[in-house]
The first five atom37 places (N, CA, C, CB, O) and aatype in JSON, in Angstrom:
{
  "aatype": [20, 20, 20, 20, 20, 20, 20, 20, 20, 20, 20, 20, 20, 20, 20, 20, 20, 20, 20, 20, 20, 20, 20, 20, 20, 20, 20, 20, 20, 20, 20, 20, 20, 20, 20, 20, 20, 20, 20, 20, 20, 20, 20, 20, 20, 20, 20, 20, 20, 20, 20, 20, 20, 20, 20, 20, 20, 20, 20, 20, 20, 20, 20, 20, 20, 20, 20, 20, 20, 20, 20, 20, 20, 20, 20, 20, 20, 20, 20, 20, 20, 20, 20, 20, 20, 20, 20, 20, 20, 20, 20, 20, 20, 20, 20, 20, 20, 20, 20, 20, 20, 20, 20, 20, 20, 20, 20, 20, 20, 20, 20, 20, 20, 20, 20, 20, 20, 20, 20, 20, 20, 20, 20, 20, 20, 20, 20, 20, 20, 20, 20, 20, 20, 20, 20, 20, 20, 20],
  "atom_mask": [
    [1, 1, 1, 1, 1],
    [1, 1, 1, 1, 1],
    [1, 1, 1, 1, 1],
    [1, 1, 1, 1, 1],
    [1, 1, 1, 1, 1],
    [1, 1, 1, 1, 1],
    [1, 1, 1, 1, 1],
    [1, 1, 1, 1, 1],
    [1, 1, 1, 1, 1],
    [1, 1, 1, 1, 1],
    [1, 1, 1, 1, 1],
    [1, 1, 1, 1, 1],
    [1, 1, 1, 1, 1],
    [1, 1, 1, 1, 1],
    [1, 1, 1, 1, 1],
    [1, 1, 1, 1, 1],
    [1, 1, 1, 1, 1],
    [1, 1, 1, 1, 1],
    [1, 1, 1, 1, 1],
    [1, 1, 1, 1, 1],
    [1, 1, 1, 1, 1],
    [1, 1, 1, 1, 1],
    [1, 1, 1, 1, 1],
    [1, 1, 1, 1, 1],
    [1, 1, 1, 1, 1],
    [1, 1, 1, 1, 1],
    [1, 1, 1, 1, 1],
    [1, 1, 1, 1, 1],
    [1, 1, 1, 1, 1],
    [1, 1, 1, 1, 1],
    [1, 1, 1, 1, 1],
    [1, 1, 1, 1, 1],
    [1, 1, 1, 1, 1],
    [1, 1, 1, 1, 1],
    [1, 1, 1, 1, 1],
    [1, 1, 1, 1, 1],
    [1, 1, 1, 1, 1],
    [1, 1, 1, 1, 1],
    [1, 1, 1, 1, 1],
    [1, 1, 1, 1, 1],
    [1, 1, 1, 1, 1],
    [1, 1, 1, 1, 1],
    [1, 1, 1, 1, 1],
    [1, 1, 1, 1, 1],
    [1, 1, 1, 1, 1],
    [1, 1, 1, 1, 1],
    [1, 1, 1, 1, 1],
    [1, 1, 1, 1, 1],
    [1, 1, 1, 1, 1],
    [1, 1, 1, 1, 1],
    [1, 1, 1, 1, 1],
    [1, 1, 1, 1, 1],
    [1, 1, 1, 1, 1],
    [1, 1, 1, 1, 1],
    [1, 1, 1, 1, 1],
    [1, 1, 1, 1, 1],
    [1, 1, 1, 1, 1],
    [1, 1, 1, 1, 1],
    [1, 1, 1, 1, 1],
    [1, 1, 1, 1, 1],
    [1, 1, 1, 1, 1],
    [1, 1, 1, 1, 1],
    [1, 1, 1, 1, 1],
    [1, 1, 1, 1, 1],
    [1, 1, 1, 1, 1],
    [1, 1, 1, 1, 1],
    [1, 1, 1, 1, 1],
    [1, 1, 1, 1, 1],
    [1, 1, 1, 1, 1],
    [1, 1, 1, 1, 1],
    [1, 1, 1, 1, 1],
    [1, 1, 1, 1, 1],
    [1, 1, 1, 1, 1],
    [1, 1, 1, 1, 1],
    [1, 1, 1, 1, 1],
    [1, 1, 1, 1, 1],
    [1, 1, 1, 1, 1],
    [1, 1, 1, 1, 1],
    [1, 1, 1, 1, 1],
    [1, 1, 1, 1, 1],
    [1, 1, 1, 1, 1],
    [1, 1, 1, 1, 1],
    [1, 1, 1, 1, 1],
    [1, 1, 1, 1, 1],
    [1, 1, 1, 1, 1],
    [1, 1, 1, 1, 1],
    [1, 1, 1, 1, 1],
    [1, 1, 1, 1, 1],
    [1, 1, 1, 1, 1],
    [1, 1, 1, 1, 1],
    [1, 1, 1, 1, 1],
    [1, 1, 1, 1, 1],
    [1, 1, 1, 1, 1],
    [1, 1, 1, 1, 1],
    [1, 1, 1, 1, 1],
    [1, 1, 1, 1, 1],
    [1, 1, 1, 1, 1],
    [1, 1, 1, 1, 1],
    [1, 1, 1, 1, 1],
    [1, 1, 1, 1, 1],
    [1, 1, 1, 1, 1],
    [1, 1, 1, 1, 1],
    [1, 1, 1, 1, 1],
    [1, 1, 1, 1, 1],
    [1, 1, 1, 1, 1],
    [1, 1, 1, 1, 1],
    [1, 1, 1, 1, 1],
    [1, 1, 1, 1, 1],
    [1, 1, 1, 1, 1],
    [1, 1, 1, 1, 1],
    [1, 1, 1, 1, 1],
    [1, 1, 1, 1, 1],
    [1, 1, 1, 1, 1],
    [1, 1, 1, 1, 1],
    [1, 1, 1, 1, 1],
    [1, 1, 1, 1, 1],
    [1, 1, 1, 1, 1],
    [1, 1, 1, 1, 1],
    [1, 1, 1, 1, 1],
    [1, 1, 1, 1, 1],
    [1, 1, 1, 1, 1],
    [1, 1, 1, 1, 1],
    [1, 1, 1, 1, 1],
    [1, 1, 1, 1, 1],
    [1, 1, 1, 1, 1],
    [1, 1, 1, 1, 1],
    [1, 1, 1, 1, 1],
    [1, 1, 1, 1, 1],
    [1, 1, 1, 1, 1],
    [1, 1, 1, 1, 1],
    [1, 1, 1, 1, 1],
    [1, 1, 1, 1, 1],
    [1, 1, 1, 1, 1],
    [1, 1, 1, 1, 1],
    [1, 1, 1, 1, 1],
    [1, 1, 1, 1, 1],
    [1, 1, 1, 1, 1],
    [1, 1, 1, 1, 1]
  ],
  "atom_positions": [
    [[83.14, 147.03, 65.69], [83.54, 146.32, 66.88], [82.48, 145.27, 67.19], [83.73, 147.29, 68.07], [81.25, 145.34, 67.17]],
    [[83.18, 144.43, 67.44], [82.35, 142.8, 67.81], [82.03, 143.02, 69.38], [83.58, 141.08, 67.59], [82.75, 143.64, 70.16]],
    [[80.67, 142.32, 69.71], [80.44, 142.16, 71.25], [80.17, 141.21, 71.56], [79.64, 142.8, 71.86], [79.02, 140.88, 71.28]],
    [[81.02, 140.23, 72.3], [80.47, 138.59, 72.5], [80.11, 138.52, 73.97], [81.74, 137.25, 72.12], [81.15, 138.43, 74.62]],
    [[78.97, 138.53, 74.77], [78.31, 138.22, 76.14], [79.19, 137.2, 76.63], [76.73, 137.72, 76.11], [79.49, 136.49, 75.67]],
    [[79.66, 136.85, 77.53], [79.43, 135.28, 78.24], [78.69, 135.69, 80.04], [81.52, 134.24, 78.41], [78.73, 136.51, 80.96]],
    [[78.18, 134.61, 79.65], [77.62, 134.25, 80.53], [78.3, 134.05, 82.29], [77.22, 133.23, 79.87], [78.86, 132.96, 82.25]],
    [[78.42, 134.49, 83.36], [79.27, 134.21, 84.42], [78.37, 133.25, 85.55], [79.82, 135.69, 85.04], [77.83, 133.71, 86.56]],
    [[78.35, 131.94, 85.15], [77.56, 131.18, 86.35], [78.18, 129.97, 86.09], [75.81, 131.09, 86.34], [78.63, 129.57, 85.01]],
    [[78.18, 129.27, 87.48], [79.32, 128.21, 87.31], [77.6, 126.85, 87.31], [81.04, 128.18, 89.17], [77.62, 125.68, 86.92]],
    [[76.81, 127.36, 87.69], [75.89, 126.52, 88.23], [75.13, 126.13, 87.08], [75.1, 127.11, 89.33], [73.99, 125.73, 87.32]],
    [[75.69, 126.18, 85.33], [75.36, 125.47, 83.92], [73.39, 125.62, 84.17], [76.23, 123.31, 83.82], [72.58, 124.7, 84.02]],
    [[73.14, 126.83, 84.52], [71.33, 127.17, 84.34], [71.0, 128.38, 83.33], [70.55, 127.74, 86.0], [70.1, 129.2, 83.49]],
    [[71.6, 128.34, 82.61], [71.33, 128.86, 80.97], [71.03, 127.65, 79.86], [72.83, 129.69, 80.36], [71.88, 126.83, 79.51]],
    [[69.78, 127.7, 79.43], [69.17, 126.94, 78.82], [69.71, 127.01, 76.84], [67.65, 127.37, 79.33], [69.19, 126.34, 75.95]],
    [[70.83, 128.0, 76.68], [71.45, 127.75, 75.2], [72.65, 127.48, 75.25], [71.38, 128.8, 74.26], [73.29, 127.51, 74.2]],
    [[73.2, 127.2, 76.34], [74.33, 126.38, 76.42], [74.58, 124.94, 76.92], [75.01, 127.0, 77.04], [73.97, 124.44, 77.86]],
    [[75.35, 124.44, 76.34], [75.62, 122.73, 76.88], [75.95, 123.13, 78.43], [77.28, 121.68, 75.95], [75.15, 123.02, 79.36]],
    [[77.49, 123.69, 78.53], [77.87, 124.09, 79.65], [78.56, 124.94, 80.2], [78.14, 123.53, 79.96], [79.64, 125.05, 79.61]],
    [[78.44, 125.82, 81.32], [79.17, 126.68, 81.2], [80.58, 127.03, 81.95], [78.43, 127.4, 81.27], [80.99, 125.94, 82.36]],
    [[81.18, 127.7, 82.2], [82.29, 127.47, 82.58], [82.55, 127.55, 83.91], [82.99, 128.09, 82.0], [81.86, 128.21, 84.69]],
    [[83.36, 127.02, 84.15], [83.76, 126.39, 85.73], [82.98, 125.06, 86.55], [83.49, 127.66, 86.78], [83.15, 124.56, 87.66]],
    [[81.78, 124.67, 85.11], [80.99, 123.74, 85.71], [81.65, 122.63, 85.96], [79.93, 123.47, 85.05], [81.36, 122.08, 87.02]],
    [[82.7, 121.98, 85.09], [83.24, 120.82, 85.34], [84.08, 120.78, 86.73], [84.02, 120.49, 84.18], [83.97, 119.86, 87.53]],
    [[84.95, 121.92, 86.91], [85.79, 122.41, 87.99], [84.77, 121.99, 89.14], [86.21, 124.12, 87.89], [85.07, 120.96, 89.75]],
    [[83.55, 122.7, 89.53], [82.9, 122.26, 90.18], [82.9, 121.26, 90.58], [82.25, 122.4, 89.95], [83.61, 120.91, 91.53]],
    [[82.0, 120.43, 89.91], [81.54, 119.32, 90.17], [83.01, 118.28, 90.4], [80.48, 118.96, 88.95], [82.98, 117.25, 91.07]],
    [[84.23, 118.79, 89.72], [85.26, 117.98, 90.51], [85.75, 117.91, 91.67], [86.09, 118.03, 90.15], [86.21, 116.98, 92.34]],
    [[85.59, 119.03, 91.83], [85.66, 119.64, 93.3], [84.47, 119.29, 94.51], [85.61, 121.24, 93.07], [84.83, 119.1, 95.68]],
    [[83.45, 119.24, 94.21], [82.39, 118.77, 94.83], [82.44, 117.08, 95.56], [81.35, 118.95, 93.72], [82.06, 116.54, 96.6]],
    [[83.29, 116.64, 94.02], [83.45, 115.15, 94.45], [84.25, 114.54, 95.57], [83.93, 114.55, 93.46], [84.07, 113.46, 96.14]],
    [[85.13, 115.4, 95.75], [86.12, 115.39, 96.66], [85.65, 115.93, 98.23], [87.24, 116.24, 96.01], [86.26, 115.83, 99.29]],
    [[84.53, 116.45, 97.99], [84.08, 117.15, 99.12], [82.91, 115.49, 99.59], [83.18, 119.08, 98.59], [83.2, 114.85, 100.61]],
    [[82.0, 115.16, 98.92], [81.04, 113.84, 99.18], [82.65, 112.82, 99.7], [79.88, 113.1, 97.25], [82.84, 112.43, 100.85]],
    [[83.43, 112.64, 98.73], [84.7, 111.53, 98.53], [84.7, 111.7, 100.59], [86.74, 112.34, 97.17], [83.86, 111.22, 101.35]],
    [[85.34, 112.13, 100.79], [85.54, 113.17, 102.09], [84.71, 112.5, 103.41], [84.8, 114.92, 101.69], [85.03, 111.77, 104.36]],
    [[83.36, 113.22, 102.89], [81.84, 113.03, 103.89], [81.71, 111.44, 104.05], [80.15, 113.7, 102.98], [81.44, 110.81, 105.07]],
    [[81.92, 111.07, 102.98], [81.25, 109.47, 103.07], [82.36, 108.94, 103.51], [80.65, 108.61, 101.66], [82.13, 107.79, 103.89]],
    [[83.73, 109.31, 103.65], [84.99, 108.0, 104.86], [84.17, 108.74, 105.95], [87.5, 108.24, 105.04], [83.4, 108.0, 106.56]],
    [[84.17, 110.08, 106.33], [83.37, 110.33, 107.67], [82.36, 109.41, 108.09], [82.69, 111.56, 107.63], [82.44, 108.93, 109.22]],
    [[81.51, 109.14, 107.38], [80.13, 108.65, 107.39], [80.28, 107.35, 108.04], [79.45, 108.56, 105.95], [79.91, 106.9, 109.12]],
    [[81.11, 106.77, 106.8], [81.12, 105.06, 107.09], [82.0, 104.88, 108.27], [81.78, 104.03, 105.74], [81.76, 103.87, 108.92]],
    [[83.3, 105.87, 108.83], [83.69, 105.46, 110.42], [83.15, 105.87, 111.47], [84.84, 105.74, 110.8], [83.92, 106.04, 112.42]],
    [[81.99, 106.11, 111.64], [80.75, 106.66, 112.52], [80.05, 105.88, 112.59], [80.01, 107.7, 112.21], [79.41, 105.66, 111.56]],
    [[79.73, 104.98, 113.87], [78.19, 104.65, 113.35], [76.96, 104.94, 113.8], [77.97, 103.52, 113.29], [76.59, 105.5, 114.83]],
    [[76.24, 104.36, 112.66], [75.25, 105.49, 112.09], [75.55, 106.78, 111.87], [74.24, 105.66, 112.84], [75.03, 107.6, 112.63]],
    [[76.22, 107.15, 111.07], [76.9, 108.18, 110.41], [76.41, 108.88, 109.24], [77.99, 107.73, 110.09], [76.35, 108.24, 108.19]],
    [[76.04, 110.1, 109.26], [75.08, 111.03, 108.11], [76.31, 111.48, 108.13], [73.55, 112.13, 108.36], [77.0, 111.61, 109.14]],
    [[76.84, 111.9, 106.26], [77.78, 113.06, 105.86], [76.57, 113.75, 105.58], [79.0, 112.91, 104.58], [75.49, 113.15, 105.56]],
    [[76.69, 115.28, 105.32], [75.91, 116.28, 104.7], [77.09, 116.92, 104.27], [74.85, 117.12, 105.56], [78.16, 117.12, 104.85]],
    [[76.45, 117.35, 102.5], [77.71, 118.05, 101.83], [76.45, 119.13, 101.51], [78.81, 117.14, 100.31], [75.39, 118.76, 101.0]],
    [[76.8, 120.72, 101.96], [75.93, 121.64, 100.87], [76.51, 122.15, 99.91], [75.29, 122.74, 101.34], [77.6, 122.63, 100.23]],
    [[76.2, 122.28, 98.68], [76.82, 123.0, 97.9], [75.65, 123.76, 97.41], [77.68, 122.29, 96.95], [74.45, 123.62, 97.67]],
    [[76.37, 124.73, 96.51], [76.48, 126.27, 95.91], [75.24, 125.64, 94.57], [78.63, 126.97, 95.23], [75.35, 124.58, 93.95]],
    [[73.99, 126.83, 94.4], [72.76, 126.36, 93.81], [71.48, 126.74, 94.47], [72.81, 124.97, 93.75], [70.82, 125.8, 94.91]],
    [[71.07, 127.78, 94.61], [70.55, 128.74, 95.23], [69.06, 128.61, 94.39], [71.48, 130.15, 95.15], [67.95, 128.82, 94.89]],
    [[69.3, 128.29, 93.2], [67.93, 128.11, 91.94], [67.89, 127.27, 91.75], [67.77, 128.58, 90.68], [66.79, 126.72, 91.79]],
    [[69.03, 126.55, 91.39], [69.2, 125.44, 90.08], [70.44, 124.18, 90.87], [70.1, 126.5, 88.23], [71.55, 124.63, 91.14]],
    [[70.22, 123.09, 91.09], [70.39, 121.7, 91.39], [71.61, 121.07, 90.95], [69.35, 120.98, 90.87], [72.35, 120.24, 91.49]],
    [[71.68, 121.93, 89.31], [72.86, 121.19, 88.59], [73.76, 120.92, 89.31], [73.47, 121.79, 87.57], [73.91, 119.72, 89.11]],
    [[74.59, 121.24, 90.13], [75.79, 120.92, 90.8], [75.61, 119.82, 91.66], [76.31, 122.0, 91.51], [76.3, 118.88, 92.07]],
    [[74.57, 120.22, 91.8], [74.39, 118.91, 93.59], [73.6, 117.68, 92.67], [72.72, 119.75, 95.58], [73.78, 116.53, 93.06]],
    [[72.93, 117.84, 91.73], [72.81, 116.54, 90.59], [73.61, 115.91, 89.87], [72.18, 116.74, 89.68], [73.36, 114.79, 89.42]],
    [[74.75, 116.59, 89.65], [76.03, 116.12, 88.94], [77.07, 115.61, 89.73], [76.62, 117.14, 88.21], [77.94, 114.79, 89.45]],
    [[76.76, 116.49, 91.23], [77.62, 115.56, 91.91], [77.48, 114.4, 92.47], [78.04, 116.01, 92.65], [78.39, 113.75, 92.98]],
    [[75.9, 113.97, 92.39], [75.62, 113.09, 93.13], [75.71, 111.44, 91.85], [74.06, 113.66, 93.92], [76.03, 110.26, 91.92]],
    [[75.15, 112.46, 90.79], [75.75, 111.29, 89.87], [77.42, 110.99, 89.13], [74.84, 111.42, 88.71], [77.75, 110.3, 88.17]],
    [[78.23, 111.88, 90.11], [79.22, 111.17, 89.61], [79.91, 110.55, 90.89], [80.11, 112.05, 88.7], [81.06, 110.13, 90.75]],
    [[79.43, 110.47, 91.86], [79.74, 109.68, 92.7], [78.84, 109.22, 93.51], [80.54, 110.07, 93.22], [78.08, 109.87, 94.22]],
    [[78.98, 107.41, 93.35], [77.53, 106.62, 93.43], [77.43, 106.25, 94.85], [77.4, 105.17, 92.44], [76.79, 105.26, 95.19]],
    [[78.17, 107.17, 95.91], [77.89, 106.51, 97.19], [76.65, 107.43, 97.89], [79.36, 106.45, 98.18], [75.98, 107.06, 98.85]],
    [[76.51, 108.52, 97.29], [75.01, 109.07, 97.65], [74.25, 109.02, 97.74], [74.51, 109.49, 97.5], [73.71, 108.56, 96.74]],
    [[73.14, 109.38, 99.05], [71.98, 108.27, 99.33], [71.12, 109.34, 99.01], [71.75, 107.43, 100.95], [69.96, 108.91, 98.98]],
    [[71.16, 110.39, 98.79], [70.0, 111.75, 98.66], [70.85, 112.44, 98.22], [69.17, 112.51, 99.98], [72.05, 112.56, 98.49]],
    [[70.02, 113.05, 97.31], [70.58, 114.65, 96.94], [68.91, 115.47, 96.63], [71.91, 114.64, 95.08], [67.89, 115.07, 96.05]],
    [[69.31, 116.88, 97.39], [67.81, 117.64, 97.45], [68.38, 118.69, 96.36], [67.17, 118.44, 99.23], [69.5, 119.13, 96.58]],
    [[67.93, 118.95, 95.64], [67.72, 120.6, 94.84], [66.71, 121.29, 94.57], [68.08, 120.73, 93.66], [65.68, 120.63, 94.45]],
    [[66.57, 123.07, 94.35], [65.83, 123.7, 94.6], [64.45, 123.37, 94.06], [66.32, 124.68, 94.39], [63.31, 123.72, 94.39]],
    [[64.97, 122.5, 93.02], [63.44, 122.09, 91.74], [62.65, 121.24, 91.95], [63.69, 121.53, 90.32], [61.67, 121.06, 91.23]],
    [[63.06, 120.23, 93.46], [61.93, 119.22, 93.61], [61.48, 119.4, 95.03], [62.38, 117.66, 93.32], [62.23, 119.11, 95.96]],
    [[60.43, 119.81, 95.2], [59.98, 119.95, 96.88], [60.0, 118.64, 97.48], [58.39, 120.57, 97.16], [59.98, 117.62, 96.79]],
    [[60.03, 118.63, 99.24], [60.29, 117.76, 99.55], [59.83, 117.75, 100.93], [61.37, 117.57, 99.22], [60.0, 118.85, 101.45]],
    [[59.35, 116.95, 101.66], [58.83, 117.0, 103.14], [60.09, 116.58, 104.08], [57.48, 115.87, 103.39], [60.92, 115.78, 103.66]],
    [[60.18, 117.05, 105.08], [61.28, 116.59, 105.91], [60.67, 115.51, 106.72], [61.94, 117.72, 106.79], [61.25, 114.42, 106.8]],
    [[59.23, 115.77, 107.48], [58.7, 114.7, 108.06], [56.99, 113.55, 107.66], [58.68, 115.42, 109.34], [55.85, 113.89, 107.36]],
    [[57.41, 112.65, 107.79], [55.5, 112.44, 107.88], [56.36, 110.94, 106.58], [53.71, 114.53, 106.86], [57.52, 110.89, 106.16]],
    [[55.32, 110.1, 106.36], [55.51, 109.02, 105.96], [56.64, 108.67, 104.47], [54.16, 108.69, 105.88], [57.23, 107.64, 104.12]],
    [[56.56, 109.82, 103.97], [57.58, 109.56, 102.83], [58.2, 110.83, 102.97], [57.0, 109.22, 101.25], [57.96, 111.57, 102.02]],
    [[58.99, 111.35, 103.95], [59.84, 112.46, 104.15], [61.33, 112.32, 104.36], [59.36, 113.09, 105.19], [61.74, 111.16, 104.29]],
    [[62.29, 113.31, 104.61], [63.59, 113.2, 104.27], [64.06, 112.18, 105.83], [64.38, 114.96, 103.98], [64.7, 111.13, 105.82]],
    [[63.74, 112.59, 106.56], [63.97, 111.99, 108.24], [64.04, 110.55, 108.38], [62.71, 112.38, 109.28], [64.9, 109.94, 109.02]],
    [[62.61, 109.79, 107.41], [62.31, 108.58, 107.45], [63.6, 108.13, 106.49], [60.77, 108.27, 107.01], [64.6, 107.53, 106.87]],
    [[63.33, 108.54, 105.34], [64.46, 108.09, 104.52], [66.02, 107.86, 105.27], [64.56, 109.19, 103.39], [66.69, 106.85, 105.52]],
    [[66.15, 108.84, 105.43], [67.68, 108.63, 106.59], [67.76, 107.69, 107.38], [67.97, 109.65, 107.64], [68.79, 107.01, 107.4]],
    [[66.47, 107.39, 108.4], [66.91, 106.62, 109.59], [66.8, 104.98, 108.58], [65.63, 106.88, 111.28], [67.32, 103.95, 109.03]],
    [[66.03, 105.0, 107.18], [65.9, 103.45, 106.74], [67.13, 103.36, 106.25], [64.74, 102.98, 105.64], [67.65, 102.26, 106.42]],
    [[67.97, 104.38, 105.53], [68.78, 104.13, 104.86], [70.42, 103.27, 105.78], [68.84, 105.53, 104.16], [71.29, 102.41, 105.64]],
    [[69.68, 104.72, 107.09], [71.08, 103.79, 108.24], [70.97, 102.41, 108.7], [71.26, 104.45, 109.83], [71.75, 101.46, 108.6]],
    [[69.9, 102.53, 109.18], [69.31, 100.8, 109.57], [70.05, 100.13, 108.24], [67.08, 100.46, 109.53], [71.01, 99.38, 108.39]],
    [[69.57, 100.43, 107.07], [70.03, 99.39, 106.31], [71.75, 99.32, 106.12], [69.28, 99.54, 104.96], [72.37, 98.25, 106.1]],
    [[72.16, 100.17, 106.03], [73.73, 100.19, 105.35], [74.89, 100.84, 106.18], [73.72, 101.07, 103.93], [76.04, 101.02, 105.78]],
    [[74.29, 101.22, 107.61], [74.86, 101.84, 108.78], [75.57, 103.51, 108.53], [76.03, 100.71, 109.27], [76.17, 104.08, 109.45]],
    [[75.39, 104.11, 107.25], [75.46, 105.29, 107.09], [74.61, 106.11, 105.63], [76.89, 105.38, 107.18], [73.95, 105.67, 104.69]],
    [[74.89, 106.98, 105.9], [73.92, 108.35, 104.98], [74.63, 109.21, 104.61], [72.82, 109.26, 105.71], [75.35, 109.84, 105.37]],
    [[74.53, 109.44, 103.04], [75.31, 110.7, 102.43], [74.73, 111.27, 101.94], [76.23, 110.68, 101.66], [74.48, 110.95, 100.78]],
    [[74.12, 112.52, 102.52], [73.41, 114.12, 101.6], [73.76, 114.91, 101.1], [72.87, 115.01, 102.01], [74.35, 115.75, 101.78]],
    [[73.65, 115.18, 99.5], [74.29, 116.07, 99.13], [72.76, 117.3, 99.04], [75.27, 115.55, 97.71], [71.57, 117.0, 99.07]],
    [[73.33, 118.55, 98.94], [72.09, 119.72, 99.41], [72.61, 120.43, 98.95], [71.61, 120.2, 100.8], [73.75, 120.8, 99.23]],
    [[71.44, 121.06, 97.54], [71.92, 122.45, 97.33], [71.41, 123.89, 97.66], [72.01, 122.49, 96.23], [70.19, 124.04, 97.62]],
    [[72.06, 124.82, 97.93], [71.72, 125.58, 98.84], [70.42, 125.92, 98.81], [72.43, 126.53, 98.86], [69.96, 126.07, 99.94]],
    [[69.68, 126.1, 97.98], [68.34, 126.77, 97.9], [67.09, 125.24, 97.92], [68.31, 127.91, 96.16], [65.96, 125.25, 97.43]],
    [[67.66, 124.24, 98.51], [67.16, 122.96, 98.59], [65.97, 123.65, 100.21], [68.76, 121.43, 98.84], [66.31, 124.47, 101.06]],
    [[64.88, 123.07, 100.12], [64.16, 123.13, 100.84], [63.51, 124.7, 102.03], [64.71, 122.08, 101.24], [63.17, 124.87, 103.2]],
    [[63.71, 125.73, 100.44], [63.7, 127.5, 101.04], [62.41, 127.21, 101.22], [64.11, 129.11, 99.95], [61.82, 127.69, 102.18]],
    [[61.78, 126.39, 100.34], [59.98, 126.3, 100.85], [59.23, 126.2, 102.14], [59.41, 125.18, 100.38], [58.09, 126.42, 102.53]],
    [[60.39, 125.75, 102.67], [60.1, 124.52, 104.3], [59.79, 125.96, 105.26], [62.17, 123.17, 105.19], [58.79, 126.25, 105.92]],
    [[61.19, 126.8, 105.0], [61.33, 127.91, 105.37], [60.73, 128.88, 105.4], [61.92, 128.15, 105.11], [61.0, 129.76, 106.22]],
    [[59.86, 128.97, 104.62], [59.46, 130.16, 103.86], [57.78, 130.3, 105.15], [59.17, 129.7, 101.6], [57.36, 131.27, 105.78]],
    [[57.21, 128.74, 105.06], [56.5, 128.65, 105.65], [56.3, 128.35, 107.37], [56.2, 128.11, 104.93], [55.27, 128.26, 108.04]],
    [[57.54, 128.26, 107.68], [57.81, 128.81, 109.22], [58.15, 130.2, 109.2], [59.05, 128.06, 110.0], [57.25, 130.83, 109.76]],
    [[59.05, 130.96, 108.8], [59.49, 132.17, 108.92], [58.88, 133.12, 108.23], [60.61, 132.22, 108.69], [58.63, 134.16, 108.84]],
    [[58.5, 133.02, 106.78], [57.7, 134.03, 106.16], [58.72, 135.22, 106.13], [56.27, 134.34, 106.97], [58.42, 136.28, 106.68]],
    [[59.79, 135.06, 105.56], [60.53, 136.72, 105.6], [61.51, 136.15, 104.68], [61.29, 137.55, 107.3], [61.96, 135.01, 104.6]],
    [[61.85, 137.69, 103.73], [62.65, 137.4, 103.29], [64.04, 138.3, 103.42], [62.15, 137.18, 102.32], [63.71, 139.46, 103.69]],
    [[65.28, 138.19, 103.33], [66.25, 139.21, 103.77], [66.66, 139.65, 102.89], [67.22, 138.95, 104.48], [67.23, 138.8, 102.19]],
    [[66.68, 140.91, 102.37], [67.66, 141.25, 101.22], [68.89, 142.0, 101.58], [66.97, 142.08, 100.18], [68.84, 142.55, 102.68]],
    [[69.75, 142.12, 101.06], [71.15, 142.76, 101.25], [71.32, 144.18, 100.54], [72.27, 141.75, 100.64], [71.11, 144.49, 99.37]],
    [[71.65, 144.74, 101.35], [72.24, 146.07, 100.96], [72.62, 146.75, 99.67], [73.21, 146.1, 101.5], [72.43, 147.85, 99.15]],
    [[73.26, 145.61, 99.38], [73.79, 146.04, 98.06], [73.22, 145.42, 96.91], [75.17, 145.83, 97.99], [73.29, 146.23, 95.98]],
    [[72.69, 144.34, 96.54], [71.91, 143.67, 95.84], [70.47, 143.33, 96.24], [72.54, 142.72, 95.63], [70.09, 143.31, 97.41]],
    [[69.66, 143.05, 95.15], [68.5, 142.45, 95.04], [68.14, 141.22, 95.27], [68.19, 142.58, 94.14], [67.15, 140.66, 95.73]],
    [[69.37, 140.88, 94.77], [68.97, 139.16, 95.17], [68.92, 138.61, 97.06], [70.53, 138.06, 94.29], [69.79, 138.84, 97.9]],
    [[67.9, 138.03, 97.21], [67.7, 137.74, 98.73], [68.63, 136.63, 98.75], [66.1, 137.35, 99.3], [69.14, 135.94, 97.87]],
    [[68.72, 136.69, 100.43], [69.61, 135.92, 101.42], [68.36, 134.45, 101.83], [70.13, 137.23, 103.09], [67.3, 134.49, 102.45]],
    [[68.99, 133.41, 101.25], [68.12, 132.28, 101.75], [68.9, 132.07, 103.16], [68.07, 130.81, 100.64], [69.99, 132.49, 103.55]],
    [[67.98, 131.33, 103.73], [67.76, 130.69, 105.44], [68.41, 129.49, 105.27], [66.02, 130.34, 106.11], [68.14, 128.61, 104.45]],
    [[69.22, 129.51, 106.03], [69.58, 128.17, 106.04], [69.36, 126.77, 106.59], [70.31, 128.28, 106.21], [69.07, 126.49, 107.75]],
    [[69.57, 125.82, 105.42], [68.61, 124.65, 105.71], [69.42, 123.14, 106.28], [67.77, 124.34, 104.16], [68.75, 122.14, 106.55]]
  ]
}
């Protein structure tokens, strides 16, 4: 008898595969969700969409979505730290981006800025039934 693994993560962070499944689904789906945020955005003014998506470790989704649709002004994922305030932080960025173009589209993946968190709150929650902790939301 043959045993073939697959892998169950839609979020393509297995490093021996191209991609894995449901990733494309995703990220089509994702697009439609920014597609969405940004008519919000631009009939507001000064108008921030924020899209979070699903990516708790790993970015891929909220990187793929942001490069397949070019109206995104930020996208944060878990892999690049990031300041919210102080001279090159997320806040400043926003208010230049509105000044300039009268709206802002963030895409955020969930585990985008647990650091920020980590160091106000210092706790972590775990769940009952699993190991894996409950991030704070950002």
């Amino acid at each position: 008898i043959s045993i073939v693994c697959i892998p169950k993560t839609i979020d393509n962070d297995i490093g021996v595969i191209d991609r894995s499944f449901g990733f494309t689904t995703a990220i089509q789906e994702a697009v439609k969700a920014v597609e969405s945020i940004e008519t919000e955005a631009k009939s507001a003014p000064n108008g921030v969409g924020l899209v979070k998506l699903m990516g708790r470790n790993a970015g891929f989704i909220a990187a793929f979505t942001s490069l397949a649709h070019m109206q995104v002004n930020l996208c944060l994922i878990p892999e690049i730290k990031f300041s919210l305030e102080g001279e090159h932080g997320i806040c400043e960025y926003v208010q230049n981006c509105v000044e300039k173009t009268g709206r802002c589209v963030i895409v955020v993946a969930e585990g985008a800025g647990d650091f920020c968190l980590k160091a106000k709150h210092a706790k972590l929650i775990l769940r009952a039934t699993s190991s894996s902790r409950t991030l704070e939301c950002i």
